[in-house]
C-alpha positions in Angstrom: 0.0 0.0 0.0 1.6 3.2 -0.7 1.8 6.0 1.6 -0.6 9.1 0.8 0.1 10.9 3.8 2.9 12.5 5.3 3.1 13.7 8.8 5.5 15.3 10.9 5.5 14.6 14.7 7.8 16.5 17.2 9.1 14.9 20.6 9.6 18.0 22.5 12.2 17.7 25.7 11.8 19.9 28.9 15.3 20.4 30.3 14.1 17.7 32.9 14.1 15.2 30.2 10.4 15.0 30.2 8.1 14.9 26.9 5.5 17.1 25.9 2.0 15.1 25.0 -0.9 16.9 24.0 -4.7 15.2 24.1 -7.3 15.2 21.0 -9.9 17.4 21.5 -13.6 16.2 21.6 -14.0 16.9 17.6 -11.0 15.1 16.7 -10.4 11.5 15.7 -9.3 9.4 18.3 -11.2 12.2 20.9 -9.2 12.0 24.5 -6.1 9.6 23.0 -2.5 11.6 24.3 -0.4 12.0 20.7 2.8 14.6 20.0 2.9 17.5 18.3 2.5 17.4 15.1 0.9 16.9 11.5 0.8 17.2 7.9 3.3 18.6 5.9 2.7 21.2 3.2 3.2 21.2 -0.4 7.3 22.1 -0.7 7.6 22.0 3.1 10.5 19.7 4.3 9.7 17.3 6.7 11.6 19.0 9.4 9.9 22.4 8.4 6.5 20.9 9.1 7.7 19.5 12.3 8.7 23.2 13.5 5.8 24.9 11.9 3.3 22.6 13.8 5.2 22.7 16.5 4.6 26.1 17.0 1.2 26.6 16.1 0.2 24.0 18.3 2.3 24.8 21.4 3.8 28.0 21.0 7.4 26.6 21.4 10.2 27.1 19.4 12.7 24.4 19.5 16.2 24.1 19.5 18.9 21.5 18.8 16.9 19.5 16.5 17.4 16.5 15.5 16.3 13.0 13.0 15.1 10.4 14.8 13.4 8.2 12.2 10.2 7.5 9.5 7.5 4.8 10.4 4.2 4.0 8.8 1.0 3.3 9.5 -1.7 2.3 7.1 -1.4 5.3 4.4 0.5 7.4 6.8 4.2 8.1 6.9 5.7 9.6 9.9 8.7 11.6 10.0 9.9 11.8 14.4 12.1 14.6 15.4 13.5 15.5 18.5 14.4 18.9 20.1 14.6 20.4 23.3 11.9 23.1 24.2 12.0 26.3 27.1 8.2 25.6 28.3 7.6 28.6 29.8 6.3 30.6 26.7 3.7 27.7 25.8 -0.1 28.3 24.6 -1.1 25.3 23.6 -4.0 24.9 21.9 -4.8 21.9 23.6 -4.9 20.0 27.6 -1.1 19.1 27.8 1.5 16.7 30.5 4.7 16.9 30.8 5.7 12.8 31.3 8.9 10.5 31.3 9.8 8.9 28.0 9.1 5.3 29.3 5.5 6.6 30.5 4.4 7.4 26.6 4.0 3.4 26.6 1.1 3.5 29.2 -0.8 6.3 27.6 -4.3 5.8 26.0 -3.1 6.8 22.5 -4.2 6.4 18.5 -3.1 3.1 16.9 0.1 4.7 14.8 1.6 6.3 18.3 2.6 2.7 19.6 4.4 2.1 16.8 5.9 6.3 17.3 6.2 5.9 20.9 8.6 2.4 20.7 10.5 4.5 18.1 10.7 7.2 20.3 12.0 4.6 23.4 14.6 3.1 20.9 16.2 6.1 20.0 16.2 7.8 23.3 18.3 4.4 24.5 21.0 4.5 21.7 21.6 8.3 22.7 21.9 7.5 26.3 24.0 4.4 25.8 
């Protein structure tokens, strides 16, 4: 199946280590499930561009030190993961928000794709620590 869609997710990092999760609203597919920030790219927009645009419009944030963690699909979806480190105290987010630990993402009531995003997540957070 070939992928129609592409999306760019961001896992934003507190200085704490902890990652930003932001819940679907009421209207929105998959109402209540905790995802990242994120979504689709725009015609001519590089991945990476997407993921600091919606990054910003959803949160607020700006990031810094950026960086690649990997691609994963889902169904007709391709997701592109980055990483970056965020100063929280500017955020208006356009959505109820936590703060959690990396290895909580796993216990979170989330959409089908973010298992498969949040084990990606997990694997690359463990080769940069070790």
């Amino acid at each position: 199946m070939r992928t129609s869609l592409e999306v760019a997710l961001v896992v934003a990092f507190r200085a704490d280590g902890r990652v930003l999760v932001l819940r679907r609203r009421e209207d929105q597919t998959h109402a209540g499930c905790w995802t990242l920030p994120g979504g689709k790219r725009e015609a001519g927009e590089t991945p990476l561009a997407a993921a600091r645009r919606e990054l910003r419009e959803e949160t607020g944030l700006v990031g810094t030190r950026w960086r690649f963690l990997g691609t994963t699909v889902s169904g007709r979806c391709r997701f592109f993961v980055f990483a970056c480190q965020v100063e929280p105290r500017r955020m208006v987010p356009e959505a109820p928000f936590r703060w959690v630990h990396p290895e909580e993402l796993a216990h979170l009531r989330a959409p089908p794709a973010n298992g498969m995003i949040f084990r990606l997540v997990r694997r690359a957070l463990r080769r940069q620590q070790g």
